[in-house]
N, C-alpha and C positions, 0 to 999 in steps of 0.2 A: 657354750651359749653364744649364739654370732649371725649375725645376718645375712647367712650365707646357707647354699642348697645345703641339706644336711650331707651327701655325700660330702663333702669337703671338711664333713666335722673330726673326720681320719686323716685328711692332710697334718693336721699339728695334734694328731690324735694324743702323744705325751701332752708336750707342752702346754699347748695351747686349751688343752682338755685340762689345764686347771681351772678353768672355767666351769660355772656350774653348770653341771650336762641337765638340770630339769626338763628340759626340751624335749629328749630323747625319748620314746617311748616305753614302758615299763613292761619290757618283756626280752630285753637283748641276752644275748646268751653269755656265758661263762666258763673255768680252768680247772686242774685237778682236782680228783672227788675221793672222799673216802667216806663211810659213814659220819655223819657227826656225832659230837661224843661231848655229851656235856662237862662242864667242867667247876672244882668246887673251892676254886682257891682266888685267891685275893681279891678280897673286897675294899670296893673305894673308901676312902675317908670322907663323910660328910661334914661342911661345912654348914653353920647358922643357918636357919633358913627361916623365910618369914612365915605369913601365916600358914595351917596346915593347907594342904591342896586338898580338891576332891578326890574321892578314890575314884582308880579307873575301873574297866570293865570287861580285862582279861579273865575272871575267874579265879581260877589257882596257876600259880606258876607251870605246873607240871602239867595241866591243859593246855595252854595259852604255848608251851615248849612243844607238845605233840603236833598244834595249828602248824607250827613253824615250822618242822620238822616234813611233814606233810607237802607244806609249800615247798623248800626249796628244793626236796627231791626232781622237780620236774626239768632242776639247771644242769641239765648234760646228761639227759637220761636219753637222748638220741643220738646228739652227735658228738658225744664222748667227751673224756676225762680236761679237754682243754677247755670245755664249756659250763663243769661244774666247778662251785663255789672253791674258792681260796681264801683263806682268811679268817676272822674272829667278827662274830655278832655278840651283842649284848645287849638285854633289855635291863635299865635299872629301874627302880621305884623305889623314890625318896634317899636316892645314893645307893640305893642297894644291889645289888644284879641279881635278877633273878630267873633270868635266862640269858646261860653262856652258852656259846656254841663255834666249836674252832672245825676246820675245815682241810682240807688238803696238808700243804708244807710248808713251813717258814722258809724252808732253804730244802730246795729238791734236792740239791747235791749232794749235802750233809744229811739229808733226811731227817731237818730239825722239827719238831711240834712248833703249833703255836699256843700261847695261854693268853691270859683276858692282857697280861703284863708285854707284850711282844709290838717294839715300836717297828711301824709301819712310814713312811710317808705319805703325808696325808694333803700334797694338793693345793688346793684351792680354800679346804677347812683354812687355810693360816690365813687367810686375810682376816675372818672374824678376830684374831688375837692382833694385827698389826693394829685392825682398827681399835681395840681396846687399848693398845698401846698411844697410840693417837689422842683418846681423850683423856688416859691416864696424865698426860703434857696438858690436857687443857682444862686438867683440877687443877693443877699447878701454875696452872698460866702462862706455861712458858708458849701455847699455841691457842691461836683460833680457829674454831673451823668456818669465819668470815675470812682468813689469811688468804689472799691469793696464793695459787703455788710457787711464784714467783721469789716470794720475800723468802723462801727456805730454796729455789733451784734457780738463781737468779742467770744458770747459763740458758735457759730455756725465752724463746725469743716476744717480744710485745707481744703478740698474737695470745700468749695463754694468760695475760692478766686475769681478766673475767675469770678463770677456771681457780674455784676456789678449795678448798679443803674438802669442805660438805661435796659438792660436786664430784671429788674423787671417791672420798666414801660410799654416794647411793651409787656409784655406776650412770653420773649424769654429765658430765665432763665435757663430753665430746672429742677427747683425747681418741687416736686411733692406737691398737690393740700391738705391741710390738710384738707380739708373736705369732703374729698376723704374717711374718715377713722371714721366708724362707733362707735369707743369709743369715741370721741372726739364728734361728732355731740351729744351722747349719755347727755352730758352734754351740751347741749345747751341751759337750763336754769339756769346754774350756772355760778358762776365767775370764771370763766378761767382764771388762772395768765398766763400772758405772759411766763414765764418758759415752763410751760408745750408746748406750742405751739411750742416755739423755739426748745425745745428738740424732739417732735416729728417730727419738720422739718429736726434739724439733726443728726437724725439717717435714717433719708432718702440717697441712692445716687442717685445723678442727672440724671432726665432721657433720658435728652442729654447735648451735649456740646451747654454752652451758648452760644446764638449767633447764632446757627445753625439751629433754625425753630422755630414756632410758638408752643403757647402751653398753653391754659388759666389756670391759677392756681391761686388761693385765696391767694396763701401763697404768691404770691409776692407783693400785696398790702399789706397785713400782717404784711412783714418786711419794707416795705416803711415806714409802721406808725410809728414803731419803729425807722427809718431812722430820721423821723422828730420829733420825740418826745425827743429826745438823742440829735440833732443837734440844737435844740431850746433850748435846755432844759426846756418845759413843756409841756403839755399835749397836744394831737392830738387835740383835740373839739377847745382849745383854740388858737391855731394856726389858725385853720379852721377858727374861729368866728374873729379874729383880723387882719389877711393877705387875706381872703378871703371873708369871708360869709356879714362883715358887710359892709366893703367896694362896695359890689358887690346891698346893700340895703337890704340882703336877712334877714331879724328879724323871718320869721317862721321854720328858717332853723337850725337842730343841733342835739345835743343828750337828749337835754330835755327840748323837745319842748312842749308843754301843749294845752289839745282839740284835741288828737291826733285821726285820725280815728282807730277803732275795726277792727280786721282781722280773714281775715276768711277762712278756707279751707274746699272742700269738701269730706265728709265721703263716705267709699264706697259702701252707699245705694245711693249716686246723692243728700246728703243733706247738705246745708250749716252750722258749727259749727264754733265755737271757736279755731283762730288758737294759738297754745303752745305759750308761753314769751320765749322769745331768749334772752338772757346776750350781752347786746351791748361789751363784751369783748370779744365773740366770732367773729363776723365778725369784729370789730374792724373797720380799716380803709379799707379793704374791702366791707362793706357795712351796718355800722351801722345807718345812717343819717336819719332824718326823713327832710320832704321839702313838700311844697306845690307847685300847679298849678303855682301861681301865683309869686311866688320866682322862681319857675326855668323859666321863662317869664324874669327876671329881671336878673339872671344868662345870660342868650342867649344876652340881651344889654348888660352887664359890657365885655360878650367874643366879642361882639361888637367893642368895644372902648378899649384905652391902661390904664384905670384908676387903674384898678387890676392887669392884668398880662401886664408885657415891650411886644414890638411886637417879639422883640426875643424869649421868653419864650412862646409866641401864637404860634411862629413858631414852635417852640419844638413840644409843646406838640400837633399839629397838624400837624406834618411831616408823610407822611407813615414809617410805623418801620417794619411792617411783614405782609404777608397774613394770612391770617385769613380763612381757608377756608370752615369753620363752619358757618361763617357771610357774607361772598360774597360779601367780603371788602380786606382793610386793616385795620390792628390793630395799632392804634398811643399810646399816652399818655395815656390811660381810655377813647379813641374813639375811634370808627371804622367809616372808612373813607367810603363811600360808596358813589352810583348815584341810584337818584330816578327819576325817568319822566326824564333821563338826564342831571338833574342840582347834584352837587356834594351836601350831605350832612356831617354831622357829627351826629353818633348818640350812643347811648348806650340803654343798656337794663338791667333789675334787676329783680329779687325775693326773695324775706324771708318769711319765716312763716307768711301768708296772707295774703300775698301784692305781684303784679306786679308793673312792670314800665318800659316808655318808654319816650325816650326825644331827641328828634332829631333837629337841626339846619343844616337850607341852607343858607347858609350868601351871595350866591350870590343875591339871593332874599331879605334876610331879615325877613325870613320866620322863625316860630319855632312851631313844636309839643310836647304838652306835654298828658300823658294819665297813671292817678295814678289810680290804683287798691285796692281796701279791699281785694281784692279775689287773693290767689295766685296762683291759676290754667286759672285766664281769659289770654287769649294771647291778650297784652297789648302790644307787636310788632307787631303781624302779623294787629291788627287794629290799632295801629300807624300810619304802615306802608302804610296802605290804605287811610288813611284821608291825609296822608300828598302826598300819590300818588292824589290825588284829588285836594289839593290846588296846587300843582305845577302846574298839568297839564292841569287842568280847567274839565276833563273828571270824569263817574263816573266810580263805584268800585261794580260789583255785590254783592249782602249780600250771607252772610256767607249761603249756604244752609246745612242744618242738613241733619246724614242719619238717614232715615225714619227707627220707634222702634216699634215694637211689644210689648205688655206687655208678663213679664215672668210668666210661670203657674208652681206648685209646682212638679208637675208629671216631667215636661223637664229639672226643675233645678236638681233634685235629679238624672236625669238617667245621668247628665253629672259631677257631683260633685265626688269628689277624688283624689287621690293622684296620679301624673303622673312625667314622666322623662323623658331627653331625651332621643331619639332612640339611637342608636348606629351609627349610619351613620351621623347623627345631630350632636350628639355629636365629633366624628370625624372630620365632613368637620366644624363647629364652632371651633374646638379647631385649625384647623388652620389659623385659620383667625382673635384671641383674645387674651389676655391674661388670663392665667390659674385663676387668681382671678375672672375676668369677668365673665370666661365661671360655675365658679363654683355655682355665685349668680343668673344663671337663669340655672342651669342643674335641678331640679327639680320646680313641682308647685303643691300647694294644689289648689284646686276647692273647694270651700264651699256654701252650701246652706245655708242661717241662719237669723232669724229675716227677711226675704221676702226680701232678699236681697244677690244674686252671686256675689262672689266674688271669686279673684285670686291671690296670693300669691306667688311670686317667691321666693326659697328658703332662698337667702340671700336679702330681698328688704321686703315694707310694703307689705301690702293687699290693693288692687282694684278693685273696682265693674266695675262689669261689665253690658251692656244690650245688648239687643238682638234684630240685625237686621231683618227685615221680609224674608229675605234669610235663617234666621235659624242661620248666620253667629253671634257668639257673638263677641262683641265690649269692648274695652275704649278709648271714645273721647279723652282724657288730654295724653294720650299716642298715640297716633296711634296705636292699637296692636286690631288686630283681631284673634280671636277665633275660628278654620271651626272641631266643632263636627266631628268625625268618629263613624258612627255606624253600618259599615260593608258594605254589598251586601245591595243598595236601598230600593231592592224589598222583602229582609226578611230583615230589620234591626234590630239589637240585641237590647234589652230592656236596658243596659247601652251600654255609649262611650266607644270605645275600646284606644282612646284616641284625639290628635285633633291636627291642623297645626298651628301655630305661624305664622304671619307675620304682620312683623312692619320696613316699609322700605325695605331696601335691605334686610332685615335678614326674613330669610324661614328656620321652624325648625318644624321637629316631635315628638311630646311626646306621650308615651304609659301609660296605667296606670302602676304602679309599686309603691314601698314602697320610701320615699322619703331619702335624705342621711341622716346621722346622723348631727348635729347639731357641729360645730368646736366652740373650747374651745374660749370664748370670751378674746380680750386682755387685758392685765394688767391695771389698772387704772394707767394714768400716774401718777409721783407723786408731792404731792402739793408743793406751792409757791408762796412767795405774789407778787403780781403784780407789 
């Protein structure tokens, strides 16, 4: 979620995709398939719960299982096994599950199952716990959320007085996004000392005044950790695990959790691999957690009842704080506040290196979805969002239709393969509408034919395959972004692309062939520090 062309939402497509992808449109594809298979074993433990909720209007479980069923067939019924579902869905009612549903592999390698019990990394879901962690300190008093962030990160310069607790909580800060910043992802499999993080926050200036709009940024859960790790004084896991995670019954829940599932992302031939090890120091308290089905089942009753958080601090941290207008909500504590089938929910969404997730509660019902991913390109919202628009409202959800692919032949990939740029007019009417960094990491693209397999490359971003719809129009599902070849006059077309149109969403752009920019000097490596 980020103010930025949605192609670019693949540039920190891990990392920075702890962020919640609501934005995305609810139809992207998805990783290994096998039939799903229900499943009849462990049930959460419910905690107190206040008054009864209304019943919802799924029917019977085992309709409302068939709906599902139905739906998710349509994920990688065209373009194979690395676009169908991976992972464990669960619908509970009143803590209870009453439709499991596991998918693919835990671990391709070992050919492990997964059950409702199988810990995932789950994203961006961890800031709703950091933040319950947060006001857990401010039953206690040992925090306000009036506190500037200053009085807890006092290395952080005059400039972020104003940015106060609350501010980092709704995503109103004005704090800029550090995983926004390609050396820092660059180290994502190493230990990141806090230092370094803090100091690249500030040397940041704020990119508005606090308070004054919405804005998702990693870095404000970031310094929240740090909020609570300095007002405890001891470590975030352990706060988590002692004011939150145990009390709430969650034992599969944390940062070193064991039997965890394998993650996976896909390469840009359409094949599933091996996704990179990420340093739980990098996302930190924005999204290090690993959690299972069945724990965040048990989470939705402890937010049930006053046993974990006072009902004041329930209030908090489910007050509207900001529009959200990426998520088609509002943005509270580490939840966006939304309506599905017209009952109110609460939900969030995540991604890290091979993993999605999605996790929503309707308390007026008593209702809760959860849907963990190995795969961190399946869109584990947009079918979230669908199963939970199903049990709400008792109606079905058409499956996902695929666009129909043509196989690519080596003669068509080669006459469209090279080096391209924007036009001048593209470039032009984009630069008014973006920031000069934005505009610079897609002003050029390499096209490659290579190993049976196109691909596309924006200057500042990875490489992504692409395929080829029977319009001739090339594609990448995980992006939205179409491809329309130019190869002149119809009726003579020239033996290569003279170049080709870009669109992805609102954004419509022409690139010709041309030599691509040069390469800008990479930044400084920040400098080390122990954590």
């Amino acid at each position: 979620m980020r103010n930025l062309p949605a192609i670019l939402s693949a540039l920190f497509g891990s990392l920075a995709a702890l962020a919640c992808s609501g934005n995305t449109p609810y139809s992207g594809p998805p990783p290994e398939y096998e039939p799903p298979r229900p499943l009849q074993t462990a049930t959460a433990t419910a905690a107190p719960t206040v008054e009864a909720p209304a019943p919802a209007s799924y029917g019977t479980p085992e309709e409302l299982g068939k709906h599902i069923d139905a739906y998710m067939a349509g994920y990688g019924a065209k373009w194979g096994e690395a676009y169908a579902p991976s992972g464990v869905l669960v619908v509970a009612d009143q803590g209870k599950p009453i439709v499991v549903r596991t998918y693919g592999k835990a671990d391709r390698e070992k050919g492990t199952d997964f059950s409702i019990d199988t810990p995932l990394r789950i994203g961006s879901l961890t800031k709703q716990f950091t933040a319950a962690a947060v006001l857990k300190l401010v039953e206690e008093g040992k925090v306000a959320t009036t506190d500037s962030i200053r009085k807890w990160v006092k290395e952080l310069p005059d400039t972020f007085e104003p940015v106060t607790v609350h501010h980092l909580l709704n995503q109103t800060s004005g704090v800029p996004s550090y995983t926004d910043d390609p050396a820092i992802l660059a180290r994502k499999g190493e230990n990141v000392p806090n230092a370094d993080i803090i100091g690249w926050v500030g040397k940041k200036p704020l990119d508005f005044a606090p308070g004054s709009r919405f804005s998702y940024s990693n870095s404000n859960y970031y310094l929240l950790s740090l909020v609570v790790e300095r007002a405890a004084k001891k470590p975030l896991a352990a706060v988590l695990k002692d004011q939150v995670l145990t009390p709430s019954g969650m034992k599969l829940t944390g940062v070193d959790t064991t039997n965890t599932a394998s993650g996976y992302v896909r390469d840009p031939a359409g094949k599933l691999k091996a996704a990179d090890a990420v340093s739980d120091s990098v996302p930190f308290g924005a999204g290090y957690l690993r959690s299972s089905a069945s724990d965040l089942v048990r989470w939705d009753r402890a937010l049930a009842g006053d046993t974990v958080l006072s009902r004041a601090s329930k209030d908090a941290i489910f007050k509207p704080g900001s529009k959200c207008p990426e998520c088609g909500g509002d943005y509270a504590y580490g939840w966006i506040l939304d309506k599905v089938a017209g009952t109110p929910v609460e939900w969030h969404n995540g991604a890290i290196d091979g993993f999605s997730s999605f996790f929503a509660r309707a308390p007026e019902k008593g209702l809760a979805v959860v849907f963990l991913s190995n795969t961190m390109e399946f869109d584990s919202t947009g079918a979230g969002r669908a199963v939970l628009k199903m049990a709400l409202s008792g109606e079905t959800v058409s499956a996902i239709n695929e666009r129909d692919i043509t196989p690519l032949d080596e003669a068509f990939a080669k006459s469209v393969a090279g080096e391209y740029i924007l036009s001048k007019k593209s470039r032009d009417d984009l630069g008014a509408k973006m920031p000069k960094p934005v505009l610079e990491s897609i002003e050029g693209m390499d096209v490659k034919w290579e190993s049976g397999a196109l691909t596309f490359k924006p200057v500042g971003q990875g490489r992504f395959g692409l395929r080829k719809a029977k319009d001739g129009v090339l594609f990448n599902g995980d992006l939205a972004v179409d491809l329309a070849p130019d190869f002149g006059d119809p009726k003579k077309p020239e033996k290569k692309a003279k170049g080709f149109t870009l669109r992805q969403g609102p954004i419509t752009a022409e690139y010709v062939r041309g030599k691509l920019p040069a390469k800008k000097k990479p930044e400084t490596k920040p400098a080390s520090a122990t954590k």
